[in-house]
DODOLO-496617 format. One record per residue (C-alpha): residue number from 0; residue in three letters; x, y, z. Coordinates in steps of 0.2 Angstrom, whole numbers, padded with zeros to 4 digits, always signed. Each point is the difference from the previous one (the first is absolute). Layout:
<nodes>
   seq   type       X       Y       Z
   NUM    ALA       X       Y       Z
...
</nodes>
This chain:
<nodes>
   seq   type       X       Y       Z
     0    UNK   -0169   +0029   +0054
     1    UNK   -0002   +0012   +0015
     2    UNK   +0007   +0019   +0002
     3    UNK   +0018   -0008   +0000
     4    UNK   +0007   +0012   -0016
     5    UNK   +0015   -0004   -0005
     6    UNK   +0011   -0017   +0005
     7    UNK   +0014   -0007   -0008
     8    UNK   +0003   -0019   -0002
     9    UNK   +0008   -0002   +0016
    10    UNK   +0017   -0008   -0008
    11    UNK   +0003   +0018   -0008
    12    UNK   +0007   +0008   +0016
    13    UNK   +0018   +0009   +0008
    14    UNK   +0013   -0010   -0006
    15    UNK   -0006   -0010   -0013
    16    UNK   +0010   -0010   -0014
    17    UNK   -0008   +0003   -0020
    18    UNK   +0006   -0012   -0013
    19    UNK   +0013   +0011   -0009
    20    UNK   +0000   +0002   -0020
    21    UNK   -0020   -0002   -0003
    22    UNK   -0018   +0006   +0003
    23    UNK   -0004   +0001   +0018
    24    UNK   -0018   +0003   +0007
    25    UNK   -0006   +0012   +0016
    26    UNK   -0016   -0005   +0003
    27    UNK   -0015   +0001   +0012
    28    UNK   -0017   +0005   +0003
    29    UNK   -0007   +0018   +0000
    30    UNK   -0017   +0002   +0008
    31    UNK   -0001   +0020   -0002
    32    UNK   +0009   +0007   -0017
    33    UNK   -0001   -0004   -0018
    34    UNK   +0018   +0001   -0001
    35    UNK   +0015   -0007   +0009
    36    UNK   +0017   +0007   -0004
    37    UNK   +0017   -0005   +0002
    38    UNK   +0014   +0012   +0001
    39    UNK   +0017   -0007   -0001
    40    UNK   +0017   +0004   -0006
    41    UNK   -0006   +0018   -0006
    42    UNK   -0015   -0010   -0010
    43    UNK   -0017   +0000   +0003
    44    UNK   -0011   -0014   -0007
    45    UNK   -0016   -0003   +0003
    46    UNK   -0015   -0013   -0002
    47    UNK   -0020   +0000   +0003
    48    UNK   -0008   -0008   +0014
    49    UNK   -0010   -0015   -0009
    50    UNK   -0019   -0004   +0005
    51    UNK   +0007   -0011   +0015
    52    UNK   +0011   +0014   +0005
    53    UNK   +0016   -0007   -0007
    54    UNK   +0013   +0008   -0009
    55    UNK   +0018   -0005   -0004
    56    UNK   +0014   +0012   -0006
    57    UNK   +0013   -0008   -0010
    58    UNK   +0018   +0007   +0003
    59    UNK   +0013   +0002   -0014
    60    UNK   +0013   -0015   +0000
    61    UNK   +0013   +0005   +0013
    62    UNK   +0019   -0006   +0002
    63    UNK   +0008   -0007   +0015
    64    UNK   +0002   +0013   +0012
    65    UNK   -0008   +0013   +0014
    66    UNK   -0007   +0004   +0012
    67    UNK   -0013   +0010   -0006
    68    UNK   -0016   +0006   +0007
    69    UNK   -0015   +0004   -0008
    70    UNK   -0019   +0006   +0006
    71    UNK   -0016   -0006   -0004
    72    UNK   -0015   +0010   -0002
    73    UNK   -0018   -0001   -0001
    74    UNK   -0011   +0005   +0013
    75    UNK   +0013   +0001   +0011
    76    UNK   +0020   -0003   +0000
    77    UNK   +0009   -0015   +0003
    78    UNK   +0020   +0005   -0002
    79    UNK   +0012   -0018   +0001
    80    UNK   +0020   +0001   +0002
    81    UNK   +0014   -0006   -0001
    82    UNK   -0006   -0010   -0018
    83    UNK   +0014   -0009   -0008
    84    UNK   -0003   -0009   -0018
    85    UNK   +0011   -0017   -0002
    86    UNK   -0004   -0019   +0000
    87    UNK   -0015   -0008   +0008
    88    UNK   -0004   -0017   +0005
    89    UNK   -0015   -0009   +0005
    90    UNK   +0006   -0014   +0015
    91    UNK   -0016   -0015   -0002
    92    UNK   +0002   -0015   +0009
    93    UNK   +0001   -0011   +0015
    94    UNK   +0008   +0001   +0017
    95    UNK   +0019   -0002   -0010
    96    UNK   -0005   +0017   -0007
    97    UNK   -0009   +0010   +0016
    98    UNK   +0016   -0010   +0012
    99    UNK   +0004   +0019   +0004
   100    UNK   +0018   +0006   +0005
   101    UNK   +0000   +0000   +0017
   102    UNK   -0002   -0019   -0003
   103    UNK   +0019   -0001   -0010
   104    UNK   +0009   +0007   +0015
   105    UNK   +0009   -0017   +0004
   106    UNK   +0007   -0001   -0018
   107    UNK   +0000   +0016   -0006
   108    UNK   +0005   +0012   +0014
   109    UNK   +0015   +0006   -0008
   110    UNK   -0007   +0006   -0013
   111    UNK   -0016   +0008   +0008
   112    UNK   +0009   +0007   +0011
   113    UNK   +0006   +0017   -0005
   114    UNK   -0013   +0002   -0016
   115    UNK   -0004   +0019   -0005
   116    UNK   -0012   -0004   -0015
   117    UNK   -0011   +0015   -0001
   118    UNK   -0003   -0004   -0018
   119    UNK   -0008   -0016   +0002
   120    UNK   -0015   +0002   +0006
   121    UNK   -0016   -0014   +0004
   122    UNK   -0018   +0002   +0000
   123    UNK   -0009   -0014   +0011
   124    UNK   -0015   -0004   -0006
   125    UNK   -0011   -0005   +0019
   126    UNK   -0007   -0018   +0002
   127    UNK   -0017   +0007   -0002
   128    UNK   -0014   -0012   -0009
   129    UNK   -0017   +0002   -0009
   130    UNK   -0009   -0012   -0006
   131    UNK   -0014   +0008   -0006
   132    UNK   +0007   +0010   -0013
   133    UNK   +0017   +0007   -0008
   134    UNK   +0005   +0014   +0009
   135    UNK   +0003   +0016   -0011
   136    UNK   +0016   +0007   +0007
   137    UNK   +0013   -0011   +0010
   138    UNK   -0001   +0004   +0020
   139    UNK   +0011   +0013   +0005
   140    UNK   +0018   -0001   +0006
   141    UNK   +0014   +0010   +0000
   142    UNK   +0015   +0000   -0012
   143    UNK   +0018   -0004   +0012
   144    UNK   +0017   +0001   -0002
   145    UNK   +0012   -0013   +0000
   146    UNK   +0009   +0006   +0014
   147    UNK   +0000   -0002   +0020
   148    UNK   -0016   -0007   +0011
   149    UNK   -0009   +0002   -0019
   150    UNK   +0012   -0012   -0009
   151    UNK   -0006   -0015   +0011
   152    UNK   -0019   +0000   -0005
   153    UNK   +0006   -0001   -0020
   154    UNK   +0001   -0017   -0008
   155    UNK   +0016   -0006   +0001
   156    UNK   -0001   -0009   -0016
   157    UNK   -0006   +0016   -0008
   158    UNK   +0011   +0010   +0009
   159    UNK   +0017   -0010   -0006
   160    UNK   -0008   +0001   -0017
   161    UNK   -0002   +0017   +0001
   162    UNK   +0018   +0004   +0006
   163    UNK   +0007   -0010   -0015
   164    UNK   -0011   +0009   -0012
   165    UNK   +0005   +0016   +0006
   166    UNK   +0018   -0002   -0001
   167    UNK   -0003   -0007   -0019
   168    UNK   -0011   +0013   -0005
   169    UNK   +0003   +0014   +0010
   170    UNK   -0017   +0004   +0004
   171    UNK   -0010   +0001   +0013
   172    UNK   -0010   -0015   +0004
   173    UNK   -0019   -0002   +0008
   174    UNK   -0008   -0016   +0006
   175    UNK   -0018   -0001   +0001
   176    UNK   -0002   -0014   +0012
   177    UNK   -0017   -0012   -0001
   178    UNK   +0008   -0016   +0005
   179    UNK   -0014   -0011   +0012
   180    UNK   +0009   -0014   +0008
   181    UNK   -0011   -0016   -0004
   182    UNK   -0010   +0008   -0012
   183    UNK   -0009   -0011   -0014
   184    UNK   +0006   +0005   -0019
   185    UNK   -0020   -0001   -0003
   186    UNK   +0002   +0016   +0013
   187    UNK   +0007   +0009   -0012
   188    UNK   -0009   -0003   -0016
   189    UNK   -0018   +0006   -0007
   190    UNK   -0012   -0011   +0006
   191    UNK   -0011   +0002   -0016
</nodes>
């Protein structure tokens, strides 16, 4: 495992979406402490380091709402902002689900145009493969809002949902995108 200390799961960062109204999870690996604690909204909750150096700290069910920041500690600190607990989706598919924004322009420009949706948010998830064995944590990205040069890498079909179920619910709205134009559905299955 190395001297790396403590890492988070690199989808737990700055401006993350959690699934409002049940448990959520901040978890990671932790090389040099026991113990990894989270502190968050005036609460701190804690979890052992396993014998593979994993732990997992399970958050309370939160409402819609934010954002809220929180730190992570261990061996060292980790601190994430801007945190906001609402609806989260995963976006799977083909090409019709990758097609991204800036692709829409021609019949969508209207209503791109002007779009100031700082609380939808999407997580790409890289084209990255491995063949030889499942990875343990998704490959880092970044978490972006739905607003200026950053609205035009989201899906535009997850994006137009996510609009529509914002205004529904109210909510904020994250896409966890991991669509693979031309990909197999044997890609995306166990191969046991």
């Amino acid at each position: 495992m190395g001297d790396k200390g403590l890492t988070l799961s690199p989808i737990l960062c700055d401006g993350m979406i959690l699934q409002r109204d049940t448990f959520n999870h901040i978890y990671g690996t932790e090389t040099k402490a026991d113990t990894v604690t989270v502190y968050f909204m005036g609460k701190e909750l804690s979890a052992r380091v396993d014998d593979n150096f994993d732990f997992s700290v399970e958050l309370p069910a939160i409402a819609a709402g934010g954002p809220y920041s929180m730190t992570v500690k261990g061996s060292s600190e980790i601190m994430i902002s801007d945190i906001l607990f609402g609806d989260v989706y995963v976006l799977s598919g083909q090409s019709n689900m990758e097609l991204p924004v800036r692709r829409v322009l021609d019949v969508s420009a209207a209503e791109i145009e002007n779009t100031y949706e700082p609380l939808i948010r999407q997580y790409l998830i890289p084209a990255t493969y491995n063949f030889s064995k499942p990875e343990k944590y998704m490959y880092a990205g970044l978490w972006k809002k739905a607003m200026g040069e950053d609205l035009m890498g989201f899906s535009a079909t997850g994006f137009f949902f996510a609009k529509e179920i914002k205004e529904a619910y109210h909510v904020p709205v994250g896409l966890i995108l991991t669509a693979v134009g031309g990909c197999s559905v044997e890609s995306w299955m166990n191969p046991v």
